[in-house]
N, CA and C atoms as an extended XYZ file, in Angstrom:
267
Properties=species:S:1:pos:R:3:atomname:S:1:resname:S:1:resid:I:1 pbc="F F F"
N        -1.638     -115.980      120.375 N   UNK     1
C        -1.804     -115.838      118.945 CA  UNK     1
C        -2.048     -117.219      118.357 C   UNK     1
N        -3.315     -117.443      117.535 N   UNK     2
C        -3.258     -118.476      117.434 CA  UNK     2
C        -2.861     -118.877      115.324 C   UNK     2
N        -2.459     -119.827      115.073 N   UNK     3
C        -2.210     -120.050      113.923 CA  UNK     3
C        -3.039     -121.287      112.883 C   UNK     3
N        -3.804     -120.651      112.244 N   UNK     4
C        -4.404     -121.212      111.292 CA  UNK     4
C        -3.661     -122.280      110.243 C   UNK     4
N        -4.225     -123.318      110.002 N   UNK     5
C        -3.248     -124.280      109.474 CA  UNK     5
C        -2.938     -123.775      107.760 C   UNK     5
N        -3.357     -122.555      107.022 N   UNK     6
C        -2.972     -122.268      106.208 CA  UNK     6
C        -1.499     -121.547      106.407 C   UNK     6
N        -1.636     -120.398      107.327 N   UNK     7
C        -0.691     -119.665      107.568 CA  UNK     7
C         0.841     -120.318      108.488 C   UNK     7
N         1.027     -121.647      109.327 N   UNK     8
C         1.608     -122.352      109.402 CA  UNK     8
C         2.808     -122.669      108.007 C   UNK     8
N         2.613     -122.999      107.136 N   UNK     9
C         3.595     -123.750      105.813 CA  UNK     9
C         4.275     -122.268      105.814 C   UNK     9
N         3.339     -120.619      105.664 N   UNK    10
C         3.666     -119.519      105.251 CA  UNK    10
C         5.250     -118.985      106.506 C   UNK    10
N         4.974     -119.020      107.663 N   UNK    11
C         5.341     -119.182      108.482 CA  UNK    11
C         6.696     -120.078      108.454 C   UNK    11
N         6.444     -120.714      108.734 N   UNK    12
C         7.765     -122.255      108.384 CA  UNK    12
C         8.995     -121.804      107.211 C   UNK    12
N         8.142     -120.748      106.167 N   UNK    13
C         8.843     -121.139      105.182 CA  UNK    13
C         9.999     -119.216      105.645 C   UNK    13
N         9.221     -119.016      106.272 N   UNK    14
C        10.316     -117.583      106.709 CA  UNK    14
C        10.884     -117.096      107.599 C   UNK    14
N        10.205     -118.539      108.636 N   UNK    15
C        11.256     -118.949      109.821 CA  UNK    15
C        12.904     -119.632      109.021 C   UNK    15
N        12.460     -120.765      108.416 N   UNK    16
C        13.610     -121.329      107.686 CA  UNK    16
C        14.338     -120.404      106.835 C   UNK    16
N        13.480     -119.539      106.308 N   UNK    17
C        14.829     -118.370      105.730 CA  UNK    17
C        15.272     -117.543      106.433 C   UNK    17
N        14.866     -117.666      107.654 N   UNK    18
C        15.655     -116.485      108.335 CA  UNK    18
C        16.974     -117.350      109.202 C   UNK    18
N        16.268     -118.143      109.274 N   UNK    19
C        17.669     -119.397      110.007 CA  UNK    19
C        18.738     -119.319      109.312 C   UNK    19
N        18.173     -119.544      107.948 N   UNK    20
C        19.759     -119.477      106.892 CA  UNK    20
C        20.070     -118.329      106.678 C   UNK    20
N        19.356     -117.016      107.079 N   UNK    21
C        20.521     -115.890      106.700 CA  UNK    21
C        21.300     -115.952      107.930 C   UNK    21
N        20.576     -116.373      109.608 N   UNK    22
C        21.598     -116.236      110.311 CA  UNK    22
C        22.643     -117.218      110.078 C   UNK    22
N        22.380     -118.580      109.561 N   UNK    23
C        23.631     -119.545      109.419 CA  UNK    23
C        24.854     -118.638      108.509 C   UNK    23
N        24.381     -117.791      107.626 N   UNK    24
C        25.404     -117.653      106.535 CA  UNK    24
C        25.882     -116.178      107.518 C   UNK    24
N        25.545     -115.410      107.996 N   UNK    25
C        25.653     -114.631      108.327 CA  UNK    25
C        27.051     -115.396      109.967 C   UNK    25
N        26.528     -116.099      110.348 N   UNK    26
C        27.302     -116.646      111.551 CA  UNK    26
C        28.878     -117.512      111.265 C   UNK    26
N        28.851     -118.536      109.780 N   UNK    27
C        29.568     -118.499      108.985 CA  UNK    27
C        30.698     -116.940      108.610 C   UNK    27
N        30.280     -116.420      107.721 N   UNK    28
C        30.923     -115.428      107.436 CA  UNK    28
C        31.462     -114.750      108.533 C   UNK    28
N        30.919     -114.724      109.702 N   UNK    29
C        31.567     -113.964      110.733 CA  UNK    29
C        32.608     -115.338      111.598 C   UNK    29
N        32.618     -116.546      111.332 N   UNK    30
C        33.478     -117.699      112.051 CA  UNK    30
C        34.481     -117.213      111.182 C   UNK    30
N        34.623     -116.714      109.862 N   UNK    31
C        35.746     -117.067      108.595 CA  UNK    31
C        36.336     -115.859      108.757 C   UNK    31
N        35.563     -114.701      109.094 N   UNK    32
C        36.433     -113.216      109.892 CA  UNK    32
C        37.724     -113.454      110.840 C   UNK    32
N        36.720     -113.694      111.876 N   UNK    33
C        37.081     -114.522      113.054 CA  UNK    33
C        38.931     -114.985      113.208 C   UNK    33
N        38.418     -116.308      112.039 N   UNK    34
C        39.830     -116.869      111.909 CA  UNK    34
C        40.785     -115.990      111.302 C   UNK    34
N        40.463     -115.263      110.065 N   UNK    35
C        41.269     -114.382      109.953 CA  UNK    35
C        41.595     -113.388      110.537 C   UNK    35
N        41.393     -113.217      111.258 N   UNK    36
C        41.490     -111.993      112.676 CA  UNK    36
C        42.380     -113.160      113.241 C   UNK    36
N        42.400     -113.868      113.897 N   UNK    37
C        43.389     -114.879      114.687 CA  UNK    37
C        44.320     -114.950      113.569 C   UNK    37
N        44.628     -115.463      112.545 N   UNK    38
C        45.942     -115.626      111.566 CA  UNK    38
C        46.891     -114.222      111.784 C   UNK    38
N        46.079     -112.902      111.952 N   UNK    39
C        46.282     -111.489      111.389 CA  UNK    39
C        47.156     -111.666      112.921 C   UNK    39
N        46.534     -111.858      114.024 N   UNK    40
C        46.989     -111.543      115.450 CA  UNK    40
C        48.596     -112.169      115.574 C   UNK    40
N        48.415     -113.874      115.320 N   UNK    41
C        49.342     -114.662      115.469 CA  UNK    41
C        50.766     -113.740      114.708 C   UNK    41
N        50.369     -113.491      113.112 N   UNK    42
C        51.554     -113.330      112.894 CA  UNK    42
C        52.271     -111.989      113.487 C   UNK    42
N        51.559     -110.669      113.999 N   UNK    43
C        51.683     -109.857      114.247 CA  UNK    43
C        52.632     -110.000      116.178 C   UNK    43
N        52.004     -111.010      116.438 N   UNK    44
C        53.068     -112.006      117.818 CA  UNK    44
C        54.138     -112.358      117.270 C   UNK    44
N        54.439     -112.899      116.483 N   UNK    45
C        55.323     -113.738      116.068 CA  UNK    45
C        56.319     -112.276      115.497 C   UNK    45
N        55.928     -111.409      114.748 N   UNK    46
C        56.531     -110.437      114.531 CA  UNK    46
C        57.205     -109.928      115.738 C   UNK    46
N        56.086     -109.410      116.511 N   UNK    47
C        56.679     -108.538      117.447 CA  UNK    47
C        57.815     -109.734      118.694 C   UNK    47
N        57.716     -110.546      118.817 N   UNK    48
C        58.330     -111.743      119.411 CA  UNK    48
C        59.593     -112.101      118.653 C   UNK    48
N        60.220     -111.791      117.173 N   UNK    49
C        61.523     -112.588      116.678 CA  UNK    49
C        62.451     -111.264      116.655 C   UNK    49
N        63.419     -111.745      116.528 N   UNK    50
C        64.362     -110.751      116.899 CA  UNK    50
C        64.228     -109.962      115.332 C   UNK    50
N        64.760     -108.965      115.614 N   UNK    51
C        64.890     -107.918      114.358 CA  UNK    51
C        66.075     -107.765      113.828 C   UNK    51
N        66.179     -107.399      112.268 N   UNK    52
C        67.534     -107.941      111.883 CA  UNK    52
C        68.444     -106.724      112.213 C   UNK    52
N        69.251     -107.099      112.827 N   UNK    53
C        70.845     -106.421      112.745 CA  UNK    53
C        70.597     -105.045      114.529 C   UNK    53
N        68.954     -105.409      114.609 N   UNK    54
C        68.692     -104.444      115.902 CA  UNK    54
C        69.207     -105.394      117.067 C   UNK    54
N        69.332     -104.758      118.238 N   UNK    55
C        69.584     -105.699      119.636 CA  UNK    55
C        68.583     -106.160      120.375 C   UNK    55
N        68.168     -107.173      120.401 N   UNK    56
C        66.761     -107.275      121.070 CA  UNK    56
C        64.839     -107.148      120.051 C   UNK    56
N        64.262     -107.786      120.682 N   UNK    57
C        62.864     -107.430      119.691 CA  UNK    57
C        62.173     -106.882      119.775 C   UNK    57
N        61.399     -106.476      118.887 N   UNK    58
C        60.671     -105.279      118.435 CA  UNK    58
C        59.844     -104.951      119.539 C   UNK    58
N        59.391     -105.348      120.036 N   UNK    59
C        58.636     -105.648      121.576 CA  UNK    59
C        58.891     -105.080      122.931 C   UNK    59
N        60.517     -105.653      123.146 N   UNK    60
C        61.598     -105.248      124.201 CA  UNK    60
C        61.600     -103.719      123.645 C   UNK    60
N        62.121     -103.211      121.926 N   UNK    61
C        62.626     -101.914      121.856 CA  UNK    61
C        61.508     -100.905      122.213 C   UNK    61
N        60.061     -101.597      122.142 N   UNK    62
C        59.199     -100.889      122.060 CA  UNK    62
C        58.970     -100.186      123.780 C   UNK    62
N        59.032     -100.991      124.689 N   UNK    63
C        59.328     -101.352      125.888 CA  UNK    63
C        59.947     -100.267      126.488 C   UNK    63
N        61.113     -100.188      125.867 N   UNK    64
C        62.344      -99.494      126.057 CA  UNK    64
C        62.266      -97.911      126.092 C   UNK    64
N        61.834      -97.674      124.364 N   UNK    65
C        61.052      -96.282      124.374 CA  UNK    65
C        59.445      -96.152      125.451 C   UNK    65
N        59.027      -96.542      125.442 N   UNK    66
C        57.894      -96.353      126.698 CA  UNK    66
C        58.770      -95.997      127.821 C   UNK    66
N        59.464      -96.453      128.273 N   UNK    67
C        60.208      -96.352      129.936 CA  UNK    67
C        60.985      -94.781      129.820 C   UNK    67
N        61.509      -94.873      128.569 N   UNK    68
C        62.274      -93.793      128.317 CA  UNK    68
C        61.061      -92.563      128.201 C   UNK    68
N        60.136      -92.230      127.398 N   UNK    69
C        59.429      -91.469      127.298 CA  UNK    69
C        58.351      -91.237      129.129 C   UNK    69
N        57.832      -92.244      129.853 N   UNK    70
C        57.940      -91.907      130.918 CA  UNK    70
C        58.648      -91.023      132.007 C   UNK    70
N        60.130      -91.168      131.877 N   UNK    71
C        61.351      -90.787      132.545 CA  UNK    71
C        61.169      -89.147      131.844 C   UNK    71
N        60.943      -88.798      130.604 N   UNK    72
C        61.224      -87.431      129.590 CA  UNK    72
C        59.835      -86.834      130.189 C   UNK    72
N        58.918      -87.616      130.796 N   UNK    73
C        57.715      -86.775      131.092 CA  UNK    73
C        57.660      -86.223      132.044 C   UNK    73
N        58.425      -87.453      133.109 N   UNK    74
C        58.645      -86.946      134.722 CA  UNK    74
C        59.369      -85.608      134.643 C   UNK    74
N        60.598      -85.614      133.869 N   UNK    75
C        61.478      -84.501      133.925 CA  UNK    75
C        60.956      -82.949      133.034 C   UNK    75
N        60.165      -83.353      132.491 N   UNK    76
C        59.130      -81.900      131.847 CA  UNK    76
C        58.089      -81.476      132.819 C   UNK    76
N        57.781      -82.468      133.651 N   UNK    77
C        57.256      -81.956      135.027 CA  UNK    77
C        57.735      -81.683      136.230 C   UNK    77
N        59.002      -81.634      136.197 N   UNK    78
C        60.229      -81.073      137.579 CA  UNK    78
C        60.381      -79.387      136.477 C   UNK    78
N        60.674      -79.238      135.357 N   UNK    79
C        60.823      -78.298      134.599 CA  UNK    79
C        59.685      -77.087      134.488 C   UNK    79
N        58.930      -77.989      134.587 N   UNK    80
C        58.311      -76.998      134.676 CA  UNK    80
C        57.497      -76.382      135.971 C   UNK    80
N        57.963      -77.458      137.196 N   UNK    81
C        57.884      -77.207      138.521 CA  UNK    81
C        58.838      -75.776      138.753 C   UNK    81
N        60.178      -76.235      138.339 N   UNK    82
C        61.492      -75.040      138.130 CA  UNK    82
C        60.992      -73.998      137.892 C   UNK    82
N        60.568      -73.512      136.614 N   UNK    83
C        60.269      -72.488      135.946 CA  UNK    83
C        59.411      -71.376      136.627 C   UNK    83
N        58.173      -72.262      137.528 N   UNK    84
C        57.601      -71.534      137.881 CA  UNK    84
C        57.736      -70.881      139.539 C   UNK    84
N        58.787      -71.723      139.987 N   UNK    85
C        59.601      -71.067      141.396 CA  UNK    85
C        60.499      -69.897      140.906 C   UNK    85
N        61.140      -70.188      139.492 N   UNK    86
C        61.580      -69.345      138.914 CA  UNK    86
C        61.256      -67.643      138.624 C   UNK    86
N        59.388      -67.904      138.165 N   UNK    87
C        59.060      -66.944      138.175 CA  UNK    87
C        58.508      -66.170      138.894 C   UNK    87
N        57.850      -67.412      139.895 N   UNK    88
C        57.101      -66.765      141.411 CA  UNK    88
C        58.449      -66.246      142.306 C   UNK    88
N        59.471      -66.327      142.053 N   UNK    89
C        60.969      -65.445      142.927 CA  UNK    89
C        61.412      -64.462      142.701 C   UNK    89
């Protein structure tokens, strides 16, 4: 493709605006970004300090119920292993 020295300046001038929508556009998404990291940190820091008047942090309790709800699943699946020796007898 070749370019005529009129259409060159025309060119130039909407290459350069398109540069700056990506600059502002790449901007605005660095300033997300960081706020997404501020949002994360404190949400660590939350789940990481102890909780008032609870035993342990929010993190550990969370932990805790997971292990426990595991254990309640295993045993709804022996139950209902039961049930059905139960009914096949």
């Amino acid at each position: 493709m070749e370019v005529t020295k009129v259409e060159l300046p025309k060119l130039l001038d909407i290459t350069q605006t398109e540069i700056q929508g990506l600059l502002t556009s790449t901007q605005g998404l660095s300033s997300r970004r960081f706020g997404l990291v501020d949002k994360l940190s404190r949400l660590i820091v939350d789940l990481n300090s102890d909780a008032e008047g609870e035993k342990g942090t929010i993190l550990e309790r969370l932990e805790g119920l997971q292990d426990e709800l595991t254990r309640l699943e295993v045993s709804h699946g022996w139950i209902e292993v039961v049930e059905r020796i139960v009914i096949l007898s």
